[in-house]
Structures are given as structure tokens and as C-alpha cells.
C-alpha positions in Angstrom: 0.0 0.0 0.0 1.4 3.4 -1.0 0.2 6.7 0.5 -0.7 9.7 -1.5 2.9 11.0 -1.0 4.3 7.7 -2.3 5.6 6.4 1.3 4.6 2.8 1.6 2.1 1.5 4.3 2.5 -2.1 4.3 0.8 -4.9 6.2 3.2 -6.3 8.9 0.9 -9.3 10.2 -2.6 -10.2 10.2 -4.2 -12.0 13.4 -7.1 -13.9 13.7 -8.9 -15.3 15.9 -12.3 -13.9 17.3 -15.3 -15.6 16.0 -17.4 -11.9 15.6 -17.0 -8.0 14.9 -13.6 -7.0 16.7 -14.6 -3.3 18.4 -11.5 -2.7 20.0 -7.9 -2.1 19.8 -5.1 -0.8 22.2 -1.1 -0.6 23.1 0.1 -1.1 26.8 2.6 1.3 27.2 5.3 -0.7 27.5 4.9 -1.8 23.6 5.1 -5.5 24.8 1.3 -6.7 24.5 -1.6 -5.5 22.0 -5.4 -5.9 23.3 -8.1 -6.9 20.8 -11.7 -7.0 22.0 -15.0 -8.4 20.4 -18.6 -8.8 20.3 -17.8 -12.6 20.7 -17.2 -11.8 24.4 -13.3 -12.3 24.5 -10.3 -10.7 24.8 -7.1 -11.8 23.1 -3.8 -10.7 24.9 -0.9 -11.0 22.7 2.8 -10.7 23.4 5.0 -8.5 20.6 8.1 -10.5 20.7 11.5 -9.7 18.4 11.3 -12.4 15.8 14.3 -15.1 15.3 15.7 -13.1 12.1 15.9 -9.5 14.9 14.0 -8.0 11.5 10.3 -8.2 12.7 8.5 -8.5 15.3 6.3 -11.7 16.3 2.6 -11.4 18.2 2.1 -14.6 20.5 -1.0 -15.1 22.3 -0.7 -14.7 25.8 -3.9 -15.4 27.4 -7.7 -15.1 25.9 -10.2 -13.5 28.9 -13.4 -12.8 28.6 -16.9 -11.1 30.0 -20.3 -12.3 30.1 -21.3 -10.5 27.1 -20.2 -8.4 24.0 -16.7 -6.0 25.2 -16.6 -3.0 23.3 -13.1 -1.1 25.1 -10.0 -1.8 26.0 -7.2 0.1 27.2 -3.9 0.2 29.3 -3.1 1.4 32.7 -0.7 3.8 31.7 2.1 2.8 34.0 2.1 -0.6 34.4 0.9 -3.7 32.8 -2.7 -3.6 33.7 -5.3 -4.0 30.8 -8.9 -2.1 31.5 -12.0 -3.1 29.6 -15.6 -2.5 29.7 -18.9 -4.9 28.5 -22.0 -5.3 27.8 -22.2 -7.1 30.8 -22.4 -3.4 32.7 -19.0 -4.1 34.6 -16.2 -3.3 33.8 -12.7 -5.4 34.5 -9.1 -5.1 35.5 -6.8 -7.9 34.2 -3.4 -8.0 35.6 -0.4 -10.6 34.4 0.8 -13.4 36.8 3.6 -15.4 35.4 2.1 -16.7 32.1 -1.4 -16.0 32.9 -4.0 -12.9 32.9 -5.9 -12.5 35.7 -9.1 -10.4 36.5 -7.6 -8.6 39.8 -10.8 -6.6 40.0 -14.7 -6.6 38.4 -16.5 -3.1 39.4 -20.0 -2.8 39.1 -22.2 0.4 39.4 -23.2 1.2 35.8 -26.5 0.1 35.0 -26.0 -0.4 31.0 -23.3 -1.1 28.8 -20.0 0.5 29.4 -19.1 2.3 26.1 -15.6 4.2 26.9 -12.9 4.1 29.3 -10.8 7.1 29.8 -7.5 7.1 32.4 -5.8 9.6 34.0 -2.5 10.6 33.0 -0.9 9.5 36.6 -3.0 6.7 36.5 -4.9 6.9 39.8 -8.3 7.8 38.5 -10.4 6.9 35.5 -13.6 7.7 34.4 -16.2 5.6 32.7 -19.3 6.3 30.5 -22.2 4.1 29.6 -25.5 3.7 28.2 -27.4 4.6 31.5 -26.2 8.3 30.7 -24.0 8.9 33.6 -20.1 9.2 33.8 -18.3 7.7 37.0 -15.5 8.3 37.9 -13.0 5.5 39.8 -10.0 6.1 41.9 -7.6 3.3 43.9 -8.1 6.0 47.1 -8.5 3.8 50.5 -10.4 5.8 52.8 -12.7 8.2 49.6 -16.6 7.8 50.5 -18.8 7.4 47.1 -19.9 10.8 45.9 -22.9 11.6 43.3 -22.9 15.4 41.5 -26.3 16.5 42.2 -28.3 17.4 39.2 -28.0 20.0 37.7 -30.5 22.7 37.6 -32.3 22.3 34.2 -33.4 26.1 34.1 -29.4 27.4 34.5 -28.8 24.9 31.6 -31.7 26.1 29.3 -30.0 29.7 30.4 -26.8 28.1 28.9 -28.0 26.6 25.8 -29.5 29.7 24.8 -26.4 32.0 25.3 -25.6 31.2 22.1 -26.5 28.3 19.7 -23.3 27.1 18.1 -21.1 28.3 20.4 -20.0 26.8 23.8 -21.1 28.4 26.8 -19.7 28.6 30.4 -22.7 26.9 33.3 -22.6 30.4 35.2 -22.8 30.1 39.0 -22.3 25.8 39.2 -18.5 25.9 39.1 -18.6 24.8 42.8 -20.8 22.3 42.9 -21.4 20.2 46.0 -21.4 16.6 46.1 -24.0 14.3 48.0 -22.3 11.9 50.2 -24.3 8.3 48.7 -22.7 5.0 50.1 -20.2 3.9 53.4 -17.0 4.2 54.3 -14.7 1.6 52.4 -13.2 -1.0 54.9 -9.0 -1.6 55.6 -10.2 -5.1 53.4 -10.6 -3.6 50.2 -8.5 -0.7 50.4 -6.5 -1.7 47.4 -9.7 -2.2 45.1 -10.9 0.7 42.5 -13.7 2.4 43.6 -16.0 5.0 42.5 -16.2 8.1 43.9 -18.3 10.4 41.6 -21.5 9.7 39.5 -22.2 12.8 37.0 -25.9 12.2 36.3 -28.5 14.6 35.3 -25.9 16.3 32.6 -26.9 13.9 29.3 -30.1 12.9 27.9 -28.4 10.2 25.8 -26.1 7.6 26.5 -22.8 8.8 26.8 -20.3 7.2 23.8 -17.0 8.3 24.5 -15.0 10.1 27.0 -11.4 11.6 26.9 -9.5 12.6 29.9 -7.0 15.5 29.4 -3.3 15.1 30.3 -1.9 18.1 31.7 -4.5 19.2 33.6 -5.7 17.9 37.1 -9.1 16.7 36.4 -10.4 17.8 32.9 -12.7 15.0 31.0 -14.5 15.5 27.6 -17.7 13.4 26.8 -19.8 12.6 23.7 -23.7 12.2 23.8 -26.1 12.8 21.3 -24.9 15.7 19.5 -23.4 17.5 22.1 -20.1 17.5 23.4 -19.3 18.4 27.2 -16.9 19.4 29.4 -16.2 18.1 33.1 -13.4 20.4 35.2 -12.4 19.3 38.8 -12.3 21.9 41.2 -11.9 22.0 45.1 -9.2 19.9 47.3 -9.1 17.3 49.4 -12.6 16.1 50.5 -13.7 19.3 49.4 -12.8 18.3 46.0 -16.0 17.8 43.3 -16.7 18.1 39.7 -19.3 20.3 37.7 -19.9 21.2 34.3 -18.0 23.8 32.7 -18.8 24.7 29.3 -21.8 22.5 27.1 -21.4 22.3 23.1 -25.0 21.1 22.2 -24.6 21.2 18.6 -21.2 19.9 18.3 -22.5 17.8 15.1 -25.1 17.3 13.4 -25.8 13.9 14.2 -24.4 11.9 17.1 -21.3 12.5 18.3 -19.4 9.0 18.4 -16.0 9.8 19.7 -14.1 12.3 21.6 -10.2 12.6 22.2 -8.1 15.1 23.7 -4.3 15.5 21.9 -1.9 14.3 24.5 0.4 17.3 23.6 -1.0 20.1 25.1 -2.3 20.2 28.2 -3.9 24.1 29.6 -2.0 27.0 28.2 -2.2 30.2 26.7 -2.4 28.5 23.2 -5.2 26.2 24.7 -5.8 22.6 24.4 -7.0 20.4 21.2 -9.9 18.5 21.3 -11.0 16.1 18.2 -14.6 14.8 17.7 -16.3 12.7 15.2 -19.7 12.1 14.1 -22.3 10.2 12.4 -22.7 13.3 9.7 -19.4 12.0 8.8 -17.0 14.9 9.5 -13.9 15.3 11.8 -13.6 18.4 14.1 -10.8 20.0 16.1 -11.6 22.5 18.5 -9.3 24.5 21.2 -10.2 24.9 24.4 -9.3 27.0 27.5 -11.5 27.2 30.7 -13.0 30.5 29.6 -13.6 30.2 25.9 -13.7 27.3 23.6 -13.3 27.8 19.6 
């Protein structure tokens, strides 16, 4: 295959496998293992080993893990060897690697629907999830963090918003600060090492939520896709003050859905602003730049 520049793009390997539609794809950091996922319910783990002529590289399996139904992500912890996916199945799983075998260390339930993106922080102590029951949690290995829901938000402050300008985002006025309500116990010394949630944004999407993006650069700063809209999430607060709340709301990002989000892992916050891409169903790309006061 040549590109339109005349570089070539050739095919290095093909792997098979899965017995249905494969929906996901991802790179641990390391470069040593590639994740596939599929509607057939597995998960093939392969190992990218040097091949005997030093030329090429080889992909082994190294284990084949599975859910209860149909997985649609993957991705990796970005530190360390630990592979994240999410299912139909409404959980979503944590598979660590013990000698020559993959093992779910963790299963966490709370999502109600299917789990359609996973999105990791860049130290990789939080990540946030988003799912057909139109919420976002978000999960953090914290010992001693009680669960916290956002409240909902006010629907009249975001009509206000939506009708500062059509097109355009528009800041949420007035909820930077919003309080959380304490919902669940205490997590006991015997679990302290499991993920937990610790925030449920509800009441902000009135369609499932496809895709979320987590910015790198920024403490606390996710993206999401839902319907046509695209919104942004900002931390704010420390400490067990800490909470999130919606910043800015795009509701005619594109003019159909909205299937994917992603953040450039190049610029975090800065006077230039950071990049965020988008796709839709009405088949175009866009890039917009954002900064916590204006978004173009």
C-alpha cells in the first residue's frame, strides 16, 4: 500500500482469531502486549516479541479473557501492565499478568448499562467511565474516599446556557462549585486496594454517553460525547472538598451523534489552549481548542 505521498504503508501481520466483529484495539505502554476486543465476548492478549531473524516483530497469544457479554473497550493502565475493559455485561474489569497467565484482579459494578468508553488519567490513579445509563463515574484506587454523586444540575441554568448562544459553547454560570452528595459507606481496611467509584455525574446527558477523553496536563479535565453534544467536566476544590461540575456545554457539536471524543496528548492548559477532536455520524472530523473561559 502506498500513500498519496508515495511512502509505503505495508501490512506487517494479520491475526485472527475472534469468532465476531472486533470493536477494540489498544497498546500497553510498554509496547510489549496489544489488546483486541469483540462482540464474541473475548479478549485476546498478545505478546510483541522480536522475531528469530531481529528484523520483525512476532505477536504470540498470551492469554484469551473474557466477559459475560459483548466487550466494546480496551485500554492500558498507563504505568504498568494492567489492561482495562468494559462490557456489555455493565462491569467493567481489571486484568493483571501473573507469570504466564491474565488474571481479573478486580470486576467493578455500578453502571447500569453497557460500558461504552474508558478514559485514564494521566498518573493513572483515576479513571472515568461512561455508559448507556447516561452517567459518567469516575474510579479512583483512594483507600479511605466515601462514594460521591454530583447533584443534578439545575435544568433552568442549563436552558439559560444553551440559549447563550446556539453554536457556540457556553460557560454553566454560577455551578463551578458544585457540591457533592455523600451516597454509600465508608470503604473497609479489606478492600483498600480495590478501585472504587467516587463520583457519578448524572442529570448532565439525555443520551447515553459514547465516548469520553481525559486530558493530560490538567488535574481533572474530561471530555464526553452524547447525542450531538459534546461536554466538558473540570475538577475543582481539594481534598474532601474536592467535586466536579460542568464547565462549558457544546450542544450542537455535530449534526448527528457525536461517536468519539479525544483530547491531543500534547498540550495540556496554556495560553495556546488545548486540542480537542470529535467525530460524528454526519461524517465529519472536528478539532476544537479549548481553554477554561472560551472554547473555539
Amino acid at each position: 500500500v502506498r500513500t498519496e505521498k508515495g511512502m509505503r504503508f505495508p501490512k506487517v501481520t494479520r491475526l485472527e482469531g475472534h469468532e465476531n466483529e472486533v470493536k477494540g484495539v489498544a497498546w500497553s505502554t510498554s509496547g510489549e502486549f496489544l489488546a483486541t476486543c469483540s462482540r464474541d465476548k473475548s479478549i485476546f492478549i498478545y505478546d510483541v516479541c522480536p522475531a528469530d531473524d531481529g528484523c520483525e516483530v512476532e505477536y504470540e497469544v498470551s492469554g484469551v479473557v473474557s466477559h459475560n457479554q459483548d466487550v466494546k473497550t480496551v485500554f492500558w493502565h498507563p504505568k504498568e501492565d494492567l489492561l482495562f475493559s468494559g462490557s456489555y455485561d455493565d462491569t467493567i474489569k481489571i486484568w493483571g499478568h501473573s507469570g504466564d497467565d491474565w488474571d481479573c484482579i478486580h470486576t467493578l459494578s455500578g453502571h447500569n448499562s453497557t460500558i461504552w468508553s474508558l478514559a485514564i488519567s494521566p498518573d493513572g490513579d483515576e479513571f472515568a467511565s461512561c455508559s448507556q445509563d447516561r452517567t459518567v463515574k469516575i474510579w479512583s484506587k483512594a483507600s479511605t474516599t466515601s462514594q460521591m454523586a454530583v447533584r443534578q444540575p439545575d435544568p433552568f441554568a442549563l436552558l439559560r446556557a444553551a440559549s447563550a448562544g446556539a453554536g457556540a459553547f457556553s460557560a454553566i454560570q454560577g455551578y463551578l462549585h458544585r457540591q457533592w452528595s455523600r451516597s454509600g459507606q465508608q470503604q473497609s481496611p479489606a478492600n483498600s486496594s480495590v478501585w472504587s467509584c467516587v463520583a457519578t455525574l448524572q442529570g448532565y446527558h439525555k443520551r447515553p454517553v459514547l465516548a469520553v477523553s481525559w486530558l493530560a496536563g490538567l488535574d481533572g479535565c474530561i471530555a464526553t460525547a452524547s447525542g450531538k453534544a459534546i461536554r466538558i467536566f473540570r475538577r475543582v476544590g481539594e481534598g474532601i472538598e474536592r467535586s466536579w461540575c460542568l464547565q462549558m456545554v457544546q450542544e450542537m457539536a455535530h449534526s448527528l451523534d457525536v461517536n468519539c471524543v479525544a483530547w491531543s496528548p500534547l498540550c495540556g492548559e496554556s495560553d495556546e489552549g488545548a486540542c480537542l477532536a470529535s467525530c460524528g455520524d454526519d461524517g465529519t472530523v472536528k478539532v476544537w481548542r479549548y481553554r477554561s473561559d472560551i472554547w473555539v
